[in-house]
N, C-alpha and C positions, 0 to 999 in steps of 0.2 A: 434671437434664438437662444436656447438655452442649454449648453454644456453640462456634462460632468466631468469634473476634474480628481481624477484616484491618485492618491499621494502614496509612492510604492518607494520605498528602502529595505535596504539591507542592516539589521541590526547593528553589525559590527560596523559598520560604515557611517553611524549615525554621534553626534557630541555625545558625550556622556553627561547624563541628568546634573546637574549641579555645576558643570566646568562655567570657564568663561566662552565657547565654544558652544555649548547647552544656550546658554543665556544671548547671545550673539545671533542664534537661531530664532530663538523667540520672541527676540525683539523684530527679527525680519517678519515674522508670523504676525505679529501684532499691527504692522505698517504696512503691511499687504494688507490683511482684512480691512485696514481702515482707508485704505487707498479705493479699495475695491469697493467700497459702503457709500465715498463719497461720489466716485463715478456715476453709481447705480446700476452699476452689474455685479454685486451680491444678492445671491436667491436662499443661498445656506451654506453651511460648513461646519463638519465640528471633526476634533481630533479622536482619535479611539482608542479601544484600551489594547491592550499587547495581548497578538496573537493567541496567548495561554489562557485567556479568560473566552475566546471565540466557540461558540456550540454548532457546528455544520450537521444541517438537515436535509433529509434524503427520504423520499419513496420510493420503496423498490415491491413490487408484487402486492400493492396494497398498505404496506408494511411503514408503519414511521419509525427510520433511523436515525438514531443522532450520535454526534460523535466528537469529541472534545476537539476544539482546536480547529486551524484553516482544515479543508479539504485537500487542496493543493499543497505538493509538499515543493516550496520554492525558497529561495535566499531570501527573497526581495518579500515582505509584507506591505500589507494594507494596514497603512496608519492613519488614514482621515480623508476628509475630499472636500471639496466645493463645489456647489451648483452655481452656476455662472452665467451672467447674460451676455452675451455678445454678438454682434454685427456677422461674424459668421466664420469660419473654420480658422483661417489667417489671426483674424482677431482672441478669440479663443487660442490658439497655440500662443499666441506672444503675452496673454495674460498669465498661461500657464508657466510661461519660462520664467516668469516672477516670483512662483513659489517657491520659497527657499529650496527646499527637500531634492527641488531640478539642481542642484550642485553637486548631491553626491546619492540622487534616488534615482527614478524616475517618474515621470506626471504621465498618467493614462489621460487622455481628451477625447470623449465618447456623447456626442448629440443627444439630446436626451427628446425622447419621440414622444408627440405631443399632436 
């Protein structure tokens, strides 16, 4: 079955671009994807750009809205996710606590209906 996995932080919670912390992160990012590739429950993943480049689209009355930025006004953004194969909910959670991000984010784990 095949999850999706939503990688949520809070900016200020997150390494800063360049540290050793930044790079610490990303090597765990790199060894997870490649962990997950060799299993064979990698479907997709890719990281996103920050919040301030996001365009939220709405219909209202007919009417196309857009609107700079999330819709949701929260701490925590969405910075990237994976689509994931797994044996079934159990399995999918414990892949997801592998995400680095589950150290100081949170990992959304949502079935993906098929």
């Amino acid at each position: 079955m095949q999850y999706m996995t939503l990688i949520y932080s809070a900016p200020a919670n997150e390494p800063k671009y360049g540290s050793p912390e930044f790079k610490a992160m990303m090597d765990g990012y790199n060894a997870f994807t490649a962990e997950l590739k060799a299993r064979g429950g990698f479907v997709a993943g890719d990281a996103l750009k920050p919040t301030e480049t996001a365009t939220s689209v709405r219909v209202r009355g007919g009417k196309v809205e857009t609107m700079d930025g999330p819709f949701a006004e929260t701490k925590e953004h969405l910075g990237g996710y994976y689509v994931i194969e797994a044996a079934d909910l159990d399995a999918a959670v414990k892949i997801a606590a592998m995400i680095p991000t589950a150290a100081f984010g949170t990992i959304e784990v949502r079935p993906v209906w098929s």
